[in-house]
Short mmCIF file of the C-alpha atoms (twelve columns), coordinates in Angstrom:
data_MODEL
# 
_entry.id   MODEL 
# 
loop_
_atom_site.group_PDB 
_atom_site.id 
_atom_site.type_symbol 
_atom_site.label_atom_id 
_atom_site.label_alt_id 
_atom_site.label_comp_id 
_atom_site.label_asym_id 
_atom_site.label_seq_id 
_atom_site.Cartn_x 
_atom_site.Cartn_y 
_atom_site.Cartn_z 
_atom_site.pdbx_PDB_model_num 
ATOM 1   C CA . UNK A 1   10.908  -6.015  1.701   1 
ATOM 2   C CA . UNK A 2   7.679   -4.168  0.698   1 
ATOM 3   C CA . UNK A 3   7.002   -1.328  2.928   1 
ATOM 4   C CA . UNK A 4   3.438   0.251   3.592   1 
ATOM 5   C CA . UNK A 5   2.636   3.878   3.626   1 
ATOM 6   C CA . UNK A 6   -0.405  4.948   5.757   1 
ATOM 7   C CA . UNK A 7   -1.330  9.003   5.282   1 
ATOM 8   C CA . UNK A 8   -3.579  10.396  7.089   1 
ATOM 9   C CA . UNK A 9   -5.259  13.503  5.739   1 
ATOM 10  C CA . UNK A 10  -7.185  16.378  7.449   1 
ATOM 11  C CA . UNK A 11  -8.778  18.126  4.241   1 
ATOM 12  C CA . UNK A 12  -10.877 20.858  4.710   1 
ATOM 13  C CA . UNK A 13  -14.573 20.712  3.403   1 
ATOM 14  C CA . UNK A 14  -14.304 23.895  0.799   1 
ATOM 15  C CA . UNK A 15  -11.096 22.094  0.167   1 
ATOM 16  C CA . UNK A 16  -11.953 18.492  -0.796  1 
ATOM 17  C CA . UNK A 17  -12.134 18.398  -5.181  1 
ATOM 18  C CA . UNK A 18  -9.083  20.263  -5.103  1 
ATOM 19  C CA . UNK A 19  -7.526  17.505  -2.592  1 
ATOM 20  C CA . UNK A 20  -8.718  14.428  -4.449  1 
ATOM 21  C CA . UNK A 21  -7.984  16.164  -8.044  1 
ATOM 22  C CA . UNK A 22  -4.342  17.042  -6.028  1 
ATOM 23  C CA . UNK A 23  -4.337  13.037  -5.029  1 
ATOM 24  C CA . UNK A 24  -5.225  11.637  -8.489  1 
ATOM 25  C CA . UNK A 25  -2.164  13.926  -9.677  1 
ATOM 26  C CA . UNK A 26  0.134   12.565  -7.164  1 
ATOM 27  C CA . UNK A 27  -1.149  9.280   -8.237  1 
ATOM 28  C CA . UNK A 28  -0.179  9.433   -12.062 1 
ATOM 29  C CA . UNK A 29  3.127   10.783  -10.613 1 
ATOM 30  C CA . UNK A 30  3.386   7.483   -8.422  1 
ATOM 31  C CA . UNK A 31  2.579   4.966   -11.400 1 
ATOM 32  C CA . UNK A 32  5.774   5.852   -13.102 1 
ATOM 33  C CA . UNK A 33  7.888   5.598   -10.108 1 
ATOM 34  C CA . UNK A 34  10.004  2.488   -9.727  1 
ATOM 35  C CA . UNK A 35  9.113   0.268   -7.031  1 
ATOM 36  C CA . UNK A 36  5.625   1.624   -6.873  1 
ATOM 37  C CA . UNK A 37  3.340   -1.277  -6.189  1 
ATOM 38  C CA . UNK A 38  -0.018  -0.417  -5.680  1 
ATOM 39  C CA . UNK A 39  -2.364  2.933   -4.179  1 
ATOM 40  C CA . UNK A 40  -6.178  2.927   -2.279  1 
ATOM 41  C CA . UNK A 41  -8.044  6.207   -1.137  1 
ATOM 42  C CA . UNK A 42  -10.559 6.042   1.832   1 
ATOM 43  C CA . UNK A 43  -12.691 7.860   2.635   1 
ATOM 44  C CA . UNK A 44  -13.860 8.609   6.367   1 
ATOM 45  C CA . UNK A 45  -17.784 7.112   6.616   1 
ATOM 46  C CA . UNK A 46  -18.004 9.611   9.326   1 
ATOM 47  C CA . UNK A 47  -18.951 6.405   12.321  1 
ATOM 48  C CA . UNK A 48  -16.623 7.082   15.447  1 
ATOM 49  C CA . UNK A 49  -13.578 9.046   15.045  1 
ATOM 50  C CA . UNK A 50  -13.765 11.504  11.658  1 
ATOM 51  C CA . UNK A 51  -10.487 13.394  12.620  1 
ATOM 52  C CA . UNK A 52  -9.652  12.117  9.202   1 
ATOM 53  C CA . UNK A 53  -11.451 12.575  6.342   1 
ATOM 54  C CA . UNK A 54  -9.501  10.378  4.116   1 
ATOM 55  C CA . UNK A 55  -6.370  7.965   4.580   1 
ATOM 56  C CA . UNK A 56  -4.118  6.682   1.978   1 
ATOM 57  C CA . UNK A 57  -2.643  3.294   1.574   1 
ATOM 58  C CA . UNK A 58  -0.211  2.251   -0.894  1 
ATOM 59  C CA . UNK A 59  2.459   -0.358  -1.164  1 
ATOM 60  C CA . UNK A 60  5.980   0.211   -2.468  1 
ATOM 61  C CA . UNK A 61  8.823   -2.101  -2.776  1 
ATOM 62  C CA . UNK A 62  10.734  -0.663  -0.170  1 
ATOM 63  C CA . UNK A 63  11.856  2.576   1.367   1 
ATOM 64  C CA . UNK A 64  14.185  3.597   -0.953  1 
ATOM 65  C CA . UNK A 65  11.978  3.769   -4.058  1 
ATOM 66  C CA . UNK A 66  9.090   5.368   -1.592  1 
ATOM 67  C CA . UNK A 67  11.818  8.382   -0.930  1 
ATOM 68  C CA . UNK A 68  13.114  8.323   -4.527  1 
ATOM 69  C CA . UNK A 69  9.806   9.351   -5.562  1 
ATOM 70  C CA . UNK A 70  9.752   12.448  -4.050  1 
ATOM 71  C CA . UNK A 71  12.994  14.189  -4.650  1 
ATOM 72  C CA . UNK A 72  11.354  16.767  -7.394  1 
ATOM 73  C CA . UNK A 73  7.733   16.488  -6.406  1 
ATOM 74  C CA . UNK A 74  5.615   17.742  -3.889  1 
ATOM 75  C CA . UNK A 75  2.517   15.707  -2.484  1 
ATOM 76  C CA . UNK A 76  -1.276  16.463  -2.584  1 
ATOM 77  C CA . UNK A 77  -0.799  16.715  1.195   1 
ATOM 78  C CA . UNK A 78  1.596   19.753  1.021   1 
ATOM 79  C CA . UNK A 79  0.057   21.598  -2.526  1 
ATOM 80  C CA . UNK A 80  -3.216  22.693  -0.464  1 
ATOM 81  C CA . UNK A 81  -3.925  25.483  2.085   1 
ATOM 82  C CA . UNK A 82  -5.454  23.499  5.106   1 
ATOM 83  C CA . UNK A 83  -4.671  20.280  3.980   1 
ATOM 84  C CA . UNK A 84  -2.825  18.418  6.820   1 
ATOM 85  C CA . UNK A 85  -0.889  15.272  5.870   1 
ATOM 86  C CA . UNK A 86  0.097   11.972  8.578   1 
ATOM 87  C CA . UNK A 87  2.369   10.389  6.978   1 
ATOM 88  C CA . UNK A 88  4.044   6.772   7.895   1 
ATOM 89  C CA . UNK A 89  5.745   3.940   6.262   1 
ATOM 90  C CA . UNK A 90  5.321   0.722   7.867   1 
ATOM 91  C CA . UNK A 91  6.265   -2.968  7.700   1 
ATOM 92  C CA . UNK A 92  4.342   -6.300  8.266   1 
ATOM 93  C CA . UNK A 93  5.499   -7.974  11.170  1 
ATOM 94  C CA . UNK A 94  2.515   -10.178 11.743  1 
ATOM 95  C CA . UNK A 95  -0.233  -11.381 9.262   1 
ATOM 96  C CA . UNK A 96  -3.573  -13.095 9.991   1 
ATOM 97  C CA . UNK A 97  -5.694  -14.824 7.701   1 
ATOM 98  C CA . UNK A 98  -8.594  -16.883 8.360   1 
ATOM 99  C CA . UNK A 99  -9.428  -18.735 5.406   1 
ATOM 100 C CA . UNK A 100 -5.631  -20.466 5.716   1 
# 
């Protein structure tokens, strides 16, 4: 079953090119992982709650290959003074779609 990781990042504002250049990085890493599906970045548009300047959402086949994939590599989130990562994989357990 697919699995969906949500991370949360607190990134500093003198801190930010090195984070996404960090990300991108951890994204070429992720490509040629097995059971990688699939990666988006966000970025906060700074309406309501900016606690978060940028949240990560990326599918993976399941939890194994998501914890395979970092057994010699550390993240953006932990390669950056300030940077604070949320981490959390999560499954679907309900789906709603209105056009059927």
């Amino acid at each position: 079953m697919t699995v969906t990781l949500i991370n949360s990042f607190i990134v500093p504002q003198d801190e930010e090119e090195a984070f996404l250049q960090a990300w991108r990085e951890t994204v070429d890493h992720f490509a040629t992982a097995p059971g990688f599906v699939q990666t988006r970045l966000h970025r906060n548009t700074g309406l309501n709650d900016t606690t978060f300047q940028y949240v990560n959402i990326a599918l993976w086949q399941d939890v194994e290959a998501y914890r395979a994939v970092f057994r010699n590599f550390t993240p953006a989130g932990q390669r950056i003074a300030g940077v604070k990562a949320h981490p959390g994989l999560y499954e679907v357990i309900e789906e709603v779609d209105p056009r059927g």
